[in-house]
N, C-alpha and C positions, 0 to 999 in steps of 0.2 A: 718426231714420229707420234702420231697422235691416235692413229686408229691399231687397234688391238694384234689384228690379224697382220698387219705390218712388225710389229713388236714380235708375236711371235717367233717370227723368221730372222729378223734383224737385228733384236740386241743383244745384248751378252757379248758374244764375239764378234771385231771387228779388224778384221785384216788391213796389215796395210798394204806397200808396193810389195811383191814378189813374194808375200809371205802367202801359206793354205787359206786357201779358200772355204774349205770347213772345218771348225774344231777341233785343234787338235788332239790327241789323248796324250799329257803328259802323266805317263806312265811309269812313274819314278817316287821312291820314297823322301829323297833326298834333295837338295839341292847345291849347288857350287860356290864360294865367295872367296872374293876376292884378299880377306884381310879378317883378322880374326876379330878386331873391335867394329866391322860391322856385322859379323855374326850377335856377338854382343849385343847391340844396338837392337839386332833385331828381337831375342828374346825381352831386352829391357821396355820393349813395345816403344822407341824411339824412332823407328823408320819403319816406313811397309815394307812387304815381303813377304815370299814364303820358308817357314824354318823346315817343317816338316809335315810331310802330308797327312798326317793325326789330326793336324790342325788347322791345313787350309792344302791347295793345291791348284794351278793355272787355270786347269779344264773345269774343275769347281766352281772356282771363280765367276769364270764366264756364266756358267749355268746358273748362279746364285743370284749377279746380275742383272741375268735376262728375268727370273722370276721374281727380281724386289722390282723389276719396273711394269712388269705385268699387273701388279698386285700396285703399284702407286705408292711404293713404301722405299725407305731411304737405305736399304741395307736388308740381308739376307743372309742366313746359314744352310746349308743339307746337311741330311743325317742320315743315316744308313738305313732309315724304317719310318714309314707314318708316326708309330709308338712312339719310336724317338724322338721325334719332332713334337710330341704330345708330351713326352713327361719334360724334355728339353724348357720347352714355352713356360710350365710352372716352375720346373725345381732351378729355375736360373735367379727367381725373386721369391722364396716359397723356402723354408724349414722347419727344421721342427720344432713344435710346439703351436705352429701357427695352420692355418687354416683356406680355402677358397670356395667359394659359393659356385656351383657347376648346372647346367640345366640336367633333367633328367632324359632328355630327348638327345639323346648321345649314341656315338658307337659302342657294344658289347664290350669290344677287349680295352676299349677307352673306360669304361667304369671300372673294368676287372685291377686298368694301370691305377684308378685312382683311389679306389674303396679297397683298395688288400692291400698294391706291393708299396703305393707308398704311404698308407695309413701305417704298415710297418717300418716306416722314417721318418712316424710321429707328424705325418703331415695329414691335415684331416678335410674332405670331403662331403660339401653341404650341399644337397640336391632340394633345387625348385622342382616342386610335382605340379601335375594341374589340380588346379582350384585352392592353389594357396593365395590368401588375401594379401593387399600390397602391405599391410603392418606385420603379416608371416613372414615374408621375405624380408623384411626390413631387417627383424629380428633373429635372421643366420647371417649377419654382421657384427662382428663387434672389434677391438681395436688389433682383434690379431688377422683379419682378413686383410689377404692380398693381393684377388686378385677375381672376377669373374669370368665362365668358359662356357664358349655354346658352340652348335652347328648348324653352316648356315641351311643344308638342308639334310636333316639327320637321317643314319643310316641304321634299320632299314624303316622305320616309322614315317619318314616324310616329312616330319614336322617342319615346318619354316621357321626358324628364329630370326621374330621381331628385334632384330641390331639395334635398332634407333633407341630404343626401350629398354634394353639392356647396357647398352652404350651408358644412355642416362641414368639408369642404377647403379651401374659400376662407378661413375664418374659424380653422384651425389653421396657415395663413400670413399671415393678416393681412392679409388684401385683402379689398374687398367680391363681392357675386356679383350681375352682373347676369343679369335674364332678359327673354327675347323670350317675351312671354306671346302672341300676336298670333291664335294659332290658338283658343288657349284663349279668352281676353276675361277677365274677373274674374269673370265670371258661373258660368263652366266653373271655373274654376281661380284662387287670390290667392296669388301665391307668397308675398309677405311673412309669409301664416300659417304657411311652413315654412320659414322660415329667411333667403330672398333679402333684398337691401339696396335693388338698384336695377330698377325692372322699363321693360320698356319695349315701344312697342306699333306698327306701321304701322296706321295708324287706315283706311287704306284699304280695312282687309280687312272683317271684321267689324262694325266701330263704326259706318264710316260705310255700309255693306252692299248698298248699289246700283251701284256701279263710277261713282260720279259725283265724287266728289272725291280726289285725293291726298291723306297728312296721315302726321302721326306723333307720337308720345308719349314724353316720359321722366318717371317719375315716382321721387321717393324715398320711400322708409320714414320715414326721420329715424333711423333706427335704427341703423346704422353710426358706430363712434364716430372721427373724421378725426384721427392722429395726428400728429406730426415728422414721417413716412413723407410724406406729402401737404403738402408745403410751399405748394403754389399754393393751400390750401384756410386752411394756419393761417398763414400768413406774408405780410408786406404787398404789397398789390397795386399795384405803383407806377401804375401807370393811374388807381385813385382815390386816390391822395393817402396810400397808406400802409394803406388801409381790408384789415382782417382779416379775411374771409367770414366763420367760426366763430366771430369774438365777435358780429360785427355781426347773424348772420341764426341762429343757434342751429342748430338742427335743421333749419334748410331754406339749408344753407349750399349744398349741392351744388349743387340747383336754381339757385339765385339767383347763383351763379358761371358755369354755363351760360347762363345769361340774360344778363346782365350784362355779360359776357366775349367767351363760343362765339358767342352769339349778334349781338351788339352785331358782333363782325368778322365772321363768315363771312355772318350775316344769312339762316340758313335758315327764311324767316319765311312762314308761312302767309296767308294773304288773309283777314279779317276773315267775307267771303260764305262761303268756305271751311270754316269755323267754324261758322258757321250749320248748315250742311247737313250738319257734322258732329256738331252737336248734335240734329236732326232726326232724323239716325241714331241715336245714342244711346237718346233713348227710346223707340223700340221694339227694343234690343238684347237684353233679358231673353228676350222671347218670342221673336225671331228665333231666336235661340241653340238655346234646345229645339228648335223645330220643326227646325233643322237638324242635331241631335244625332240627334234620333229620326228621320227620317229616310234617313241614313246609315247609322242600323244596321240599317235595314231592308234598304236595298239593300247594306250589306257581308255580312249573313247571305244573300240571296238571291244573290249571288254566287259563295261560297264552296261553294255545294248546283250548282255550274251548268259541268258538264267541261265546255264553251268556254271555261274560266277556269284558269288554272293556280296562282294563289296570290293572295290576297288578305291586306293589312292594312288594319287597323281597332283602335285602342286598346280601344276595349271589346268587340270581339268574341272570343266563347269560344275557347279556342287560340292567339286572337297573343301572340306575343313579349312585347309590352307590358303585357298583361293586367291580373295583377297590379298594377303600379304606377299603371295607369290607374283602375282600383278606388281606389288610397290619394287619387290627387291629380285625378281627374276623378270626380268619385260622380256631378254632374248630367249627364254629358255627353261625349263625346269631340270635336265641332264638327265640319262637314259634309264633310270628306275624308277621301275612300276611296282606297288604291295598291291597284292590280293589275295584274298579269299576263294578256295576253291569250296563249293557246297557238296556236302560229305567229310568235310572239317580234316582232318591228319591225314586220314587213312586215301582221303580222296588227292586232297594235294602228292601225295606221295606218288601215289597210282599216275597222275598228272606228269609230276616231272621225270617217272621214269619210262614215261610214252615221246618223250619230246625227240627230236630227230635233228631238228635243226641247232637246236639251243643245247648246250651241256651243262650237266650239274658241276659243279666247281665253284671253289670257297675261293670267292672272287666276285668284282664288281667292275665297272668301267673300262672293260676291254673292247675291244672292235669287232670283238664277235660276242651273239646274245648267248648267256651261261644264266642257270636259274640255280637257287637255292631256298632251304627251310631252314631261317637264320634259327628258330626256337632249338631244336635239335642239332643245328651244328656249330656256328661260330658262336651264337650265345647262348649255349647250353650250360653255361657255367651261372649263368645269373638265376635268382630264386625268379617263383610265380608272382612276387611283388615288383621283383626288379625289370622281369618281364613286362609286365601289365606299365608300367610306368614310363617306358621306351615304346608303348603302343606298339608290342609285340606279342600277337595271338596265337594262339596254337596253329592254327590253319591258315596261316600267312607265309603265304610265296614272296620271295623275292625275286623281279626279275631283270638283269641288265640286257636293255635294251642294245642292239647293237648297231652297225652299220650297214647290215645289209639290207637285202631289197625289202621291203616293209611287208609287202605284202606275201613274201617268205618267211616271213617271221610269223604272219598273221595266220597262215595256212598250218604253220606247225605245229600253233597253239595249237588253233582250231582242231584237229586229229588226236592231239592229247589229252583234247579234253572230252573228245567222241570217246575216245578208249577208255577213258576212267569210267563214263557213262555206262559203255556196253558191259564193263567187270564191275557193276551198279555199284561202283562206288559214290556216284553221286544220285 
């Protein structure tokens, strides 16, 4: 299966004669055996299976599956949360005393996860701002870095990260590069076709595209080769008995160390139902995806033609910042968020989104229906006016997810909300 939107619908689960047709929900803590030394076996990581659903589970399975092959990578975990799949991806190769280089064009509660709760587990966070020179960044390396982290299109700033570029940074120190593909989906954007080791995903946004489920994703390449540097990955795990990830599990050492490990203790484990609904979303992510790409540039073009507007971004719209790179690493699509500027600065965007009629305000992104927010005042209100400014996050910056309905319903709702802010001269 080679084309995407095939993938979507068809892998993961594969029935055979007379078995369901759709996924089923194994909805069970437990499982059944036959003999107690292959229970044994199974903890001693000598045969597959499932032990306990903490730690893996059928319907899981399936869904982890369908999205390592989405993604073109050999292996796959979920997690109970985007977050989790964020601090998952670092604290699996990542302790304390030691360090990772992270762009500053990140999500809010993704710097909140990296610069507080786990600087308090002595694990430390080095941010690339813009206009650091390439010998700047050279030098937030040194032998206790392990690792580099970007997004492929950050939220809610827009920034595109150049993968190729970073790929090559991470990989001229010796560390892997993960990314937060989340905005993109595989569909928009596969980092591992430029270079990235580890990608990873809030499945809540996109995949599963209704606002009905939490979830989250890491998936790996297998492409990263784990040296001496990564002792937790090639040296014995006294928890099984001495067991070596890298000889035991080849190319799908990382994954199965999170699993095994991350997962087995902290126990960020998704619901079985959860899974389901996450796969439900799934095959129809291909077409969601377009329709919310096109979409969005509809309404970023008709924006930027509209003086109640003072600045608008948009990856693929003509003039942004991003342009360019959105062109090399987005050709289908840039995915349904648009940042703007309303003129009248706070007071005016406010006035703006609470005129809107079609679109709701809701702390949320990537739904099927368009929902607007003011990330400064709400989801990342917790960051300073440096940490702001540096995620190119303005005071008078609207965030808006683009939805799936008629476009030009969307465009009428602006359009009246932003009469209204006019007539209460807010702008």
């Amino acid at each position: 299966m080679s084309h995407i939107e095939t993938k979507c619908v068809q892998e993961g689960y594969k029935p055979e004669n007379g078995q369901p047709r759709v996924l089923p929900i194994y909805q069970s803590t437990t499982y059944k055996y036959d003999s107690s030394s292959h229970v044994g076996d199974l903890f001693d990581l000598k045969v597959p299976g499932h032990m306990y659903t903490r730690i893996s589970n059928p319907t899981t399975a399936c869904v982890e599956e369908k999205i390592a092959a989405l993604e073109g990578g050999v292996d796959a975990i979920c997690t109970s949360s985007g977050q989790a799949a964020s601090f998952m991806s670092v604290f699996n190769i990542t302790g304390a005393g030691q360090n990772f280089v992270c762009s500053s064009a990140i999500y809010g509660g993704t710097v909140n996860l990296f610069n507080v709760t786990m600087k308090r587990m002595g694990i430390e966070v080095r941010f690339i701002v813009d206009g650091m020179s390439p010998g700047e960044i050279d030098a937030l390396f040194d032998e206790n870095t392990r690792l580099v982290f970007g997004e492929t299109i950050a939220n809610p700033a827009l920034k595109v990260l150049d993968i190729e570029a970073y790929a090559d940074l991470a990989h001229r120190h010796g560390v892997p590069l993960i990314v937060d593909n989340t905005f993109a989906t595989p569909v928009l954007c596969r980092p591992f076709e430029y270079g990235a080791d580890i990608v990873i995903h809030s499945t809540t946004k996109y995949m599963n595209g209704h606002a009905s489920v939490v979830g989250g994703a890491v998936i790996d390449s297998g492409n990263f080769q784990w040296t001496d540097k990564y002792p937790e990955l090639t040296t014995p795990d006294e928890s099984y008995h001495g067991l070596v990830y890298t000889e035991q599990f080849g190319k799908k050492a990382y994954i199965e160390k999170a699993r095994v490990q991350i997962m087995r203790d902290l126990g960020m484990t998704p619901a079985p139902i959860s899974m389901f609904m996450l796969n439900e979303g799934l095959e129809s992510l291909a077409l969601r995806v377009d329709r919310h790409s096109q979409n969005a540039l509809a309404v970023a073009e008709y924006l930027a033609g509209d003086k109640r507007v003072s600045w608008v971004n948009y990856p693929l719209l003509k003039g942004d910042t991003e342009y360019e790179k959105a062109k090399k690493y987005l050709k289908r699509g840039a995915s349904g968020v648009v940042s703007f500027g309303v003129k009248g600065g706070r007071a005016a965007a406010m006035k703006f989104m609470d005129s809107l009629r079609l679109a709701n305000i809701v702390v949320h992104v990537a739904d099927a229906r368009t929902c607007v927010l003011h990330p400064a005042s709400t989801t990342h209100r917790q960051l300073t006016d440096e940490q702001l400014a540096a995620g190119g996050i303005s005071p008078d910056l609207v965030r808006m997810s683009i939805g799936i309905e008629n476009v030009e319903d969307i465009i009428a709702d602006i359009d009246q909300a932003l009469r209204r802010a006019e007539e209460a001269q807010c702008l």
